[in-house]
C-alpha positions as CSV (number, residue, x, y, z in Angstrom):
1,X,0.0,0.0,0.0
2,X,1.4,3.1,-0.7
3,X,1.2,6.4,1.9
4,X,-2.0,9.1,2.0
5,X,-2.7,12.2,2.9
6,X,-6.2,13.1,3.9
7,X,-6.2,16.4,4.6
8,X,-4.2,17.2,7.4
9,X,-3.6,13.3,8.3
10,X,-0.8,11.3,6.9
11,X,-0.9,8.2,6.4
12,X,2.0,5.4,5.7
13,X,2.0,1.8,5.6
14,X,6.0,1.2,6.8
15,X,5.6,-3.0,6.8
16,X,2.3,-5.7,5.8
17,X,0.7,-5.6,9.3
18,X,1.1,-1.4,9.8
19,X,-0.3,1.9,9.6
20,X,0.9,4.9,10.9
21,X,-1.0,8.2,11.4
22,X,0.5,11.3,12.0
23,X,-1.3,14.5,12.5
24,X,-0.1,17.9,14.1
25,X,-2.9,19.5,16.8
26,X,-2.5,23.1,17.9
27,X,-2.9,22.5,22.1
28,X,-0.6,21.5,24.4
29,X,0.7,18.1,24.7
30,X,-0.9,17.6,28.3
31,X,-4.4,18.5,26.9
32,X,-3.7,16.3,23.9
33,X,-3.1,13.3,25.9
34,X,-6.0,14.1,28.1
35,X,-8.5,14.0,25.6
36,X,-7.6,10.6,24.3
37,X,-7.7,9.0,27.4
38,X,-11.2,11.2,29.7
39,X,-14.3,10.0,28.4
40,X,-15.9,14.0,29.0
41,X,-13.5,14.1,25.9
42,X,-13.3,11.4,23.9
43,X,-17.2,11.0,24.1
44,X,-16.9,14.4,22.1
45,X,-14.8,13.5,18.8
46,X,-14.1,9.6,18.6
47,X,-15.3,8.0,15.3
48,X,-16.3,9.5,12.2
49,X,-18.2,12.5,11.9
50,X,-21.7,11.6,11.7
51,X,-21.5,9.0,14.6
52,X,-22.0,9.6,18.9
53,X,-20.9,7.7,20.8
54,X,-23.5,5.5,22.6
55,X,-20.9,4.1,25.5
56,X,-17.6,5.7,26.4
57,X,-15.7,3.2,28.9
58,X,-12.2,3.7,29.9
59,X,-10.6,2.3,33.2
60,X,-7.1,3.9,32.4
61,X,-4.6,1.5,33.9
62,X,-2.3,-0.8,32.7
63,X,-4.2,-3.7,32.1
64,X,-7.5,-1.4,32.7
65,X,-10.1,-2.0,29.6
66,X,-11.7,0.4,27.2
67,X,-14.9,0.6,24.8
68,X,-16.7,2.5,22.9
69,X,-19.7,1.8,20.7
70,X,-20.0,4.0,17.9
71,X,-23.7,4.7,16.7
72,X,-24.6,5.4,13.3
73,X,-26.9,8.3,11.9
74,X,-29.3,4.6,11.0
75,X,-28.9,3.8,14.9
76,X,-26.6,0.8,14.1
77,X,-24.0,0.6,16.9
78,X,-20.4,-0.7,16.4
79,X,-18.8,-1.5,19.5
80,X,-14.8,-1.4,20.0
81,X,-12.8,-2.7,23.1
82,X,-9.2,-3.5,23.8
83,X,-7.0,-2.7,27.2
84,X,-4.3,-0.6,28.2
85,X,-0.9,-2.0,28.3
86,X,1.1,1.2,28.5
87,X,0.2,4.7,30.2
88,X,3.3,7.7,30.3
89,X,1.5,10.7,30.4
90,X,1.9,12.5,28.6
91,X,4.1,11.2,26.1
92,X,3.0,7.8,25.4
93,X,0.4,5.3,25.3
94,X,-0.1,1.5,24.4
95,X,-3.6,-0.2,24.0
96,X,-5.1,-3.1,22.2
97,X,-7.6,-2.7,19.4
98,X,-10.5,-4.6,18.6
99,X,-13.4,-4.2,16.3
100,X,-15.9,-6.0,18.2
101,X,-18.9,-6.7,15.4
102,X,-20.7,-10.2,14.4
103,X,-19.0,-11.8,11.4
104,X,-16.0,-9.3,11.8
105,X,-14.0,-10.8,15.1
106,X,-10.7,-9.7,13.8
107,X,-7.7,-10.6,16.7
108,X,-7.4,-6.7,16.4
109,X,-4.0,-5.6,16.9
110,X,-1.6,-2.9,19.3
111,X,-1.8,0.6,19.2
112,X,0.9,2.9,20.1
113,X,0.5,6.8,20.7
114,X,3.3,9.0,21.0
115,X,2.6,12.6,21.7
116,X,5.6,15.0,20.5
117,X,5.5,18.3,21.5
118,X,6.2,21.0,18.7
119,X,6.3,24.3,19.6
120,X,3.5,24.7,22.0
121,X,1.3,22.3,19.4
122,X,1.7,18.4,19.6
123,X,2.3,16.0,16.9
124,X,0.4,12.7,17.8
125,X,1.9,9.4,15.9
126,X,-0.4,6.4,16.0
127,X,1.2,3.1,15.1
128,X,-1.9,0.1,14.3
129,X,0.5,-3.0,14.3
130,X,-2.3,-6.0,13.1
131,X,-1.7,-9.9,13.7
132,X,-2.2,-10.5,10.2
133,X,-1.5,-8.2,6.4
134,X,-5.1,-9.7,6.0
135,X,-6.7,-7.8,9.2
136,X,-4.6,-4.6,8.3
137,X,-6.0,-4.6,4.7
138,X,-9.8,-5.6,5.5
139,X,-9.5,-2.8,8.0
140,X,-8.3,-0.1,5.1
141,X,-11.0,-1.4,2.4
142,X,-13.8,-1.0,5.4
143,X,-12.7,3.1,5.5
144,X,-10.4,3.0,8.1
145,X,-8.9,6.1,6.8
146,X,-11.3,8.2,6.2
147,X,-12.6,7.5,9.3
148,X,-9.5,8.1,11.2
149,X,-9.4,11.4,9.1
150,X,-12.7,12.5,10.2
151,X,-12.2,11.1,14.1
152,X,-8.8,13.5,14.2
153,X,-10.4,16.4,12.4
154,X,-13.3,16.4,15.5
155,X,-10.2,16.4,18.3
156,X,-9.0,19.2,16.7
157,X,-12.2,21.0,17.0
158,X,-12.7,19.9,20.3
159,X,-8.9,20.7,21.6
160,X,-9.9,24.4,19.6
161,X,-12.8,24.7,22.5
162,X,-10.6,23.7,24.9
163,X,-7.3,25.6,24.4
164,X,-9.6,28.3,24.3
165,X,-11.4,28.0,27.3
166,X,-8.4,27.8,29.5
């Protein structure tokens, strides 16, 4: 697969079982990182842009578990759930990933978030590392990217609000 950029996301496939997002936010890295890990947040821009999110669990501890089920403008839900393995706020954090739908029990795969700080902005890097080529690529042809697109372009609406109001 070759690399994408969707707007102000790029993507990059560096081996089979990878994707890498990289996208530059204009807020601290401390409010960065808390976004992606307090539900009042993440309730606000996870998943594409014409979803809520109907359940926003996160029990942020190593070995702590997350989910989140997604609900669709149709009112079709689409749960996700993995648990944290890593937490160094507010540079780093490690989680597993699972799309958690009938007929689609992928194994998932680790994800690894590093937040760089750039000049009073933050550069977050999200490496997907799947268990198979198969899973990364049935993930991509579902709209992983443009989802991922939309999901980052809502956090940096919602870190606008918030930068803003402190």
């Amino acid at each position: 697969m070759m690399a994408e950029k969707s707007d102000a996301m790029q993507v990059t496939f560096p081996s089979d079982r990878e994707i890498v997002l990289t996208r530059d936010f204009d807020a601290p890295r401390s409010l960065v990182f808390e976004a992606f890990t307090r539900p009042e947040h993440v309730k606000h821009w996870w998943g594409p842009r014409d979803s809520t999110l109907s359940v926003c669990e996160v029990d942020l501890r190593p070995g702590g578990t997350w989910r989140f089920v997604v609900r669709k403008p149709n009112g079709k839900e689409e749960p996700f759930r993995g648990e944290y393995r890593e937490i160094t706020p507010p540079e780093r954090l490690v989680y597993t990933f699972r799309y958690d739908v009938d007929g689609y029990r992928e194994p998932g795969g680790l994800v690894t978030d590093l937040f760089q700080e750039r000049g009073g902005g933050t550069t977050v890097v999200e490496t997907m590392l799947f268990t198979s080529v198969e899973s990364r690529d049935v993930t991509v042809q579902q709209g992983m990217v443009k989802g991922a697109a939309e999901t980052f372009d809502r956090l940096a609406e919602l870190l606008a609000t918030l930068v803003k109001g402190k």
